[in-house]
C-alpha positions as CSV (number, residue, x, y, z in Angstrom):
1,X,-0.5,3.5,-13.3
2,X,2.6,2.4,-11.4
3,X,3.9,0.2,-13.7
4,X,3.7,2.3,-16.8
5,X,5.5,4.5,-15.0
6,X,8.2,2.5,-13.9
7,X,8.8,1.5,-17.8
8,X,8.2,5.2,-19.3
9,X,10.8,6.0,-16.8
10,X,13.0,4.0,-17.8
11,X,12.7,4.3,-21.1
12,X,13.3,8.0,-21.0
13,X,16.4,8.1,-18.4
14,X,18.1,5.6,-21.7
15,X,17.4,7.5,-24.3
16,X,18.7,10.7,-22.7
17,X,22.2,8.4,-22.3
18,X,21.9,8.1,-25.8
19,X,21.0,11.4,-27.0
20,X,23.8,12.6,-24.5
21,X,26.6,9.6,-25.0
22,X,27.9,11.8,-28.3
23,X,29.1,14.3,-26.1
24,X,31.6,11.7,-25.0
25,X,31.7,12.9,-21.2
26,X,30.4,9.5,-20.4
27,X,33.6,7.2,-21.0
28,X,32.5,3.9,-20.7
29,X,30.7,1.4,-22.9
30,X,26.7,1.1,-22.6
31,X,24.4,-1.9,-23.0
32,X,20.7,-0.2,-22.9
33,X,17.6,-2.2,-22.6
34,X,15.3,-0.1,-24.6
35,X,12.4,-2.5,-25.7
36,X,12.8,-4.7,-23.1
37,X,11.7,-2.7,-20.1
38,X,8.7,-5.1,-19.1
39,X,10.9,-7.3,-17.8
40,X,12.7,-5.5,-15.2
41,X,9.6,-3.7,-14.2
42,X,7.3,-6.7,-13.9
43,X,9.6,-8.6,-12.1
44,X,11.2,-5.9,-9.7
45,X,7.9,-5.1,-8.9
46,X,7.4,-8.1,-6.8
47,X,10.6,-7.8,-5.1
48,X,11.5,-6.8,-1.3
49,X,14.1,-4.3,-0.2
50,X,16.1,-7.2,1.5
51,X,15.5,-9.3,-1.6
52,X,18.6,-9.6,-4.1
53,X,19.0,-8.6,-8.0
54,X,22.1,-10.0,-9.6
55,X,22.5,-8.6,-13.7
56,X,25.3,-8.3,-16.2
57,X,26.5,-6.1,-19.0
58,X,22.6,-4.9,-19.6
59,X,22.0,-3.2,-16.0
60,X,20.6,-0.9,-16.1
61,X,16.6,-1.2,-16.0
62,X,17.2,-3.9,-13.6
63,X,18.9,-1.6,-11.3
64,X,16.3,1.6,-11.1
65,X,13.4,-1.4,-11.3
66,X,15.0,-2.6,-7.9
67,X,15.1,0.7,-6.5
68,X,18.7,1.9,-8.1
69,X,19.2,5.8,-7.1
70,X,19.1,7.6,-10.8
71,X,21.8,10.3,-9.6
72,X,24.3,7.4,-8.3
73,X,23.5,5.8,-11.4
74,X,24.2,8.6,-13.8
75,X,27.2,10.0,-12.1
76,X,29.0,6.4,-11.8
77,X,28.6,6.5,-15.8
78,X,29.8,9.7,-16.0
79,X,32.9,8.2,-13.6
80,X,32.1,10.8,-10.8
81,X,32.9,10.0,-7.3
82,X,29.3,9.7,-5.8
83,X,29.1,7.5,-8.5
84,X,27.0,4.0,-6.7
85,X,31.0,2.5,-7.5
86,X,32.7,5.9,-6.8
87,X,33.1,6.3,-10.3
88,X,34.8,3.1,-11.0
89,X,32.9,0.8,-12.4
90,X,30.7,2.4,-15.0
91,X,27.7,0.9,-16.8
92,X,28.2,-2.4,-16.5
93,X,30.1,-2.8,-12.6
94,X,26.8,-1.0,-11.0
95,X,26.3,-2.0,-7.6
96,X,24.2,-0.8,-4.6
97,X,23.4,-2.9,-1.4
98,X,21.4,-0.2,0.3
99,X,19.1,-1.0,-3.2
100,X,19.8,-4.4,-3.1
101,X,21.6,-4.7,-6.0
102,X,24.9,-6.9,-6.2
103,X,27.7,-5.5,-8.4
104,X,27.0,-6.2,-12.1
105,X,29.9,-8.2,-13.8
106,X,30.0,-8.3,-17.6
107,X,31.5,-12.0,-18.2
108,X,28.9,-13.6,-20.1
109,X,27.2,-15.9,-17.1
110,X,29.6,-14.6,-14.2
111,X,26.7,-13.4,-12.4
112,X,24.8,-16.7,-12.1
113,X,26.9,-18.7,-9.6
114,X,27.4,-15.4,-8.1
115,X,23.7,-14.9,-7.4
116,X,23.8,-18.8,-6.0
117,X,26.6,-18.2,-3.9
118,X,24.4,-15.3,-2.6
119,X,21.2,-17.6,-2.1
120,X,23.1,-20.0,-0.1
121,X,24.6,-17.9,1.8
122,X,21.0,-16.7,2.7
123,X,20.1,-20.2,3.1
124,X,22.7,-20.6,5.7
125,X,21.6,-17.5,7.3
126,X,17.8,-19.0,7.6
127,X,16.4,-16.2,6.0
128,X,13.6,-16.7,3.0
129,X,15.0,-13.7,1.0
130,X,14.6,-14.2,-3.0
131,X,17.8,-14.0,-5.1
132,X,16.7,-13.0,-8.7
133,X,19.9,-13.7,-11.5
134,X,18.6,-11.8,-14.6
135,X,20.5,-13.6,-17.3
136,X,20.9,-13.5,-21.2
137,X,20.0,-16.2,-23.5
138,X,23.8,-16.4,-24.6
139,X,24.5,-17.3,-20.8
140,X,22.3,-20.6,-20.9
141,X,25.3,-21.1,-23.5
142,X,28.3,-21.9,-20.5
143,X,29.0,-24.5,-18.6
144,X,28.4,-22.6,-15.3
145,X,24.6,-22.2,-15.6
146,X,24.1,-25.8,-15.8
147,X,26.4,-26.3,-13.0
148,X,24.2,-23.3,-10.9
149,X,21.0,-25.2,-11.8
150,X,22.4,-28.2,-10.3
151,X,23.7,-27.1,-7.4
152,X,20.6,-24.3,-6.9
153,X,18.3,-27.4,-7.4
154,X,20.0,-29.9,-4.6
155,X,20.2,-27.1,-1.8
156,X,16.6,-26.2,-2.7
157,X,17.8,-22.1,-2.8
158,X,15.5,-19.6,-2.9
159,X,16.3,-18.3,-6.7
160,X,14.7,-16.9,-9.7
161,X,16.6,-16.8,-12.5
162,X,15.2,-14.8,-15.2
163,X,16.7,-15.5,-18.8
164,X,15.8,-12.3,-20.5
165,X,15.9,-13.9,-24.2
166,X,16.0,-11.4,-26.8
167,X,17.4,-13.8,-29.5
168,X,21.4,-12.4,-29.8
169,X,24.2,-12.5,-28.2
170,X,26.1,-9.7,-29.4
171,X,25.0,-10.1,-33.8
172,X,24.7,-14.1,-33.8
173,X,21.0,-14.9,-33.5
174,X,19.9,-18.1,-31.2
175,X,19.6,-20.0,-34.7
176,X,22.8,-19.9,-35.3
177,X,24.4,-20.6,-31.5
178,X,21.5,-23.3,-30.6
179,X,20.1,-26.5,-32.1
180,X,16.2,-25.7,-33.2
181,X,15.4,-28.3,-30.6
182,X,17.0,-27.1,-27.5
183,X,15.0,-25.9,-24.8
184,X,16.2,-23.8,-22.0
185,X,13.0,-24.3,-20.0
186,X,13.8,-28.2,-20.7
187,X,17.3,-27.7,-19.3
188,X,15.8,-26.3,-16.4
189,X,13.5,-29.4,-15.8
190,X,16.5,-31.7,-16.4
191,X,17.9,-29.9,-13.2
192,X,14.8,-30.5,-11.3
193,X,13.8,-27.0,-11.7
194,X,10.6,-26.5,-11.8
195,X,10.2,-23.3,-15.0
196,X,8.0,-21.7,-17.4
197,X,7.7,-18.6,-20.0
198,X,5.7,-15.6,-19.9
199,X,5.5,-13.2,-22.6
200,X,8.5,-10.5,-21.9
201,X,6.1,-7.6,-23.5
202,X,3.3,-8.4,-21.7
203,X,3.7,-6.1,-18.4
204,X,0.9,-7.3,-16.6
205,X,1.3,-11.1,-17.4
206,X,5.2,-10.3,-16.0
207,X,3.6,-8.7,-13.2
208,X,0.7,-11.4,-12.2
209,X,3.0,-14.4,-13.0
210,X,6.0,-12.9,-11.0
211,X,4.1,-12.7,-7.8
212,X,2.8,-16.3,-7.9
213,X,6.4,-17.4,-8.5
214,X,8.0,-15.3,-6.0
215,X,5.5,-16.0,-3.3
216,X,6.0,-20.1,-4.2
217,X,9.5,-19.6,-3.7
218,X,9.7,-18.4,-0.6
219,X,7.1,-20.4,0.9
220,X,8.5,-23.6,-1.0
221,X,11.9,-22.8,-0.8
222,X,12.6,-23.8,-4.1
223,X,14.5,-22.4,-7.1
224,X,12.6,-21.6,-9.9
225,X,13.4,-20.5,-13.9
226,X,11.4,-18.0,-16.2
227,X,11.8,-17.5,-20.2
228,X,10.6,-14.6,-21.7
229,X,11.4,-13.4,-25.0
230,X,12.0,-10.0,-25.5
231,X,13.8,-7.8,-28.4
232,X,16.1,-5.1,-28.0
233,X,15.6,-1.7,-30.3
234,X,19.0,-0.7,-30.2
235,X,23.0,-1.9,-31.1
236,X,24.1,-4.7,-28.6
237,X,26.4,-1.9,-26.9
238,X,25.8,1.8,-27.7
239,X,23.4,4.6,-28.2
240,X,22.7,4.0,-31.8
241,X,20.3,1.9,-34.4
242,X,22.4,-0.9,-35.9
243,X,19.9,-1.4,-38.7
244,X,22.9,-1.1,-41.6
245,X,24.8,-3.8,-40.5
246,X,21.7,-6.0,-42.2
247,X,22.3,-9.1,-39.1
248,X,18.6,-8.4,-38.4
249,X,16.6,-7.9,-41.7
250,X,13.6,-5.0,-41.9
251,X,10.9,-7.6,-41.2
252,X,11.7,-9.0,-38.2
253,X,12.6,-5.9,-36.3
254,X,9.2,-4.2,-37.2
255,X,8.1,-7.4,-35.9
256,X,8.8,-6.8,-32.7
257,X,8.9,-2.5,-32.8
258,X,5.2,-3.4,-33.6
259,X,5.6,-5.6,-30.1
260,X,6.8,-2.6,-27.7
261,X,5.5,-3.1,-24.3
262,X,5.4,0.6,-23.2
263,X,3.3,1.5,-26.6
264,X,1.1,-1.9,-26.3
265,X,0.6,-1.5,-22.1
266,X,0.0,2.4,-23.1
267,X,-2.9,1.4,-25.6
268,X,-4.4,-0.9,-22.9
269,X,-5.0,1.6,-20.1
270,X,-6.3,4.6,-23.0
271,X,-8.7,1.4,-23.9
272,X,-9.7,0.5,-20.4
273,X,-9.9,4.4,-19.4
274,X,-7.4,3.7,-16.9
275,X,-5.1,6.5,-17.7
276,X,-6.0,9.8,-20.0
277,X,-3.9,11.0,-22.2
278,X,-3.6,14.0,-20.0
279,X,-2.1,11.9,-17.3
280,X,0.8,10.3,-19.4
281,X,1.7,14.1,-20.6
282,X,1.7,15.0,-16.8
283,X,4.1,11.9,-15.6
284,X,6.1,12.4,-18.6
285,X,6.6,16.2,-17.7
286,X,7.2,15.1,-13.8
287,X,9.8,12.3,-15.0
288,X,11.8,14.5,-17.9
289,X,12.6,17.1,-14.9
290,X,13.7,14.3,-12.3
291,X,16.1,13.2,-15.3
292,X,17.4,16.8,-16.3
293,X,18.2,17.4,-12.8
294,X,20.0,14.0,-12.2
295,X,22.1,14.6,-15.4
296,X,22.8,18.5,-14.5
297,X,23.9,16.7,-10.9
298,X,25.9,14.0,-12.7
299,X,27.9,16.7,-14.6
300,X,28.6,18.7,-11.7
301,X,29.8,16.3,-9.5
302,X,33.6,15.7,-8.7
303,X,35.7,13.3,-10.5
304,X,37.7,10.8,-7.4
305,X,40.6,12.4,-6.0
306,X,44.0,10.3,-6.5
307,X,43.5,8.8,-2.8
308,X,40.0,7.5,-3.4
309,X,41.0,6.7,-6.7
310,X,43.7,3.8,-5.5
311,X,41.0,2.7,-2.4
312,X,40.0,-0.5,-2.9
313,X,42.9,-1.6,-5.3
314,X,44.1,-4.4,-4.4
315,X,47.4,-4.7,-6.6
């Protein structure tokens, strides 16, 4: 199965960053998205090459989910010249056009009027390419995203934003940031955008939904906005398990651990006899050598040179 794939895949290139981020050979801050890998999956699935992913701090599922290249993406975090930013931008500044992927920028909601600059541009160009802004649920929090809704809402642009809500923003839960009756799918409506949530551990519902939404959206030329709440495993930036610092108690976190969407999608295709056991052993073996290899390339590549290392500098 494709999409299991796609999320074991990704799941396994993030834990080798964090098995390997000790070493400290890769010298930038990571944000990994272990736990919520439906997301990117279901919705990149539906995606076009010449479609366009915006993302922020959190990148990197959305990135090899679009069609990211693993090797530019290990060897920009380990800061190497064929790095996908030459080495410069790390974790959070990946960018690849050839994947169609715009840089990532790590501002809290910087990448949402980005990505509508980007869909009118297309607008003006008269093409019916889909800009997809994956955004946090601390993002719905700035002034910008109301101001994007607007203006994505009166030039009817062909947008999906895709608040990937998995309840913090950094260790402050939405409790405490947002008033119990505040609704970002509401917020959306107020803006004349038309949105709805899907359950972000629910692969195939991400999957089947997306598709409907995308295709509306570029035969309607009209934005649209999905919710779907999700839950991190891991430290808000870092390899590690944050459990000691007690901001999330025991119970909820086995909560949602109990809510994984690669071990709940993996119990659906034993069930259905889609998949044998035999078969996930096999793509795990095929995947764990495409990541040794990409890391073993990653370490071997060339850091910039001092001339490549001032291109593109503007002062």
């Amino acid at each position: 199965n494709k999409i299991y794939s796609k999320m074991i895949r990704i799941r396994m290139i993030e834990q080798k960053i964090a098995s390997m981020y000790a070493d400290q050979e890769m010298r930038c801050p990571v944000h990994l998205s272990i736990g919520q890998e439906a997301v990117a999956t279901g919705v990149c699935s539906q995606l076009k090459t010449n479609d366009i992913v915006l993302s922020a701090h959190r990148a990197h599922a959305h990135y090899l989910a679009k069609g990211g290249d693993l090797k530019k993406m290990l060897s920009e975090l380990y800061g190497k010249e064929n790095g996908c930013v030459m080495g410069k931008g790390g974790s959070m500044h990946l960018a690849d056009l050839s994947a169609g992927f715009y840089p990532a920028v790590p501002i809290v909601g910087s990448t949402i009027p980005i990505g509508v600059g980007v869909a009118f541009a297309n607008k003006m160009k008269k093409n019916s390419n889909i800009t997809c802004i994956f955004l946090g649920d601390g993002s719905t929090e700035e002034g910008v995203f109301h101001e994007s809704l607007d203006f994505a809402s009166l030039f009817n642009l062909n947008i999906l934003f895709v608040c990937e809500n998995n309840f913090y923003s950094v260790y402050s839960n939405i409790s405490k940031r947002q008033s119990k009756d505040r609704s970002i799918l509401k917020i959306a409506k107020a803006h004349g955008i038309h949105s709805s949530y899907i359950d972000g551990n629910d692969c195939d519902k991400i999957y089947n939904e997306s598709k409907t939404i995308i295709s509306n959206i570029r035969s309607k030329n009209k934005p649209y906005l999905i919710q779907l709440n999700t839950y991190r495993h891991l430290e808000h930036c870092g390899p590690n398990n944050d459990d000691n610092l007690k901001y999330r108690n025991n119970k909820e976190i086995k909560k949602w651990l109990n809510k994984d969407p690669i071990s709940l999608y993996k119990k659906k295709l034993l069930s259905q006899n889609i998949i044998s056991k035999q078969d996930i052993e096999n793509q795990i073996k095929i995947i764990k050598s495409e990541i040794d290899l990409a890391f073993k390339f990653a370490k071997n590549s060339k850091f910039p040179t001092k001339k490549n290392i001032e291109k593109f500098i503007y002062a």
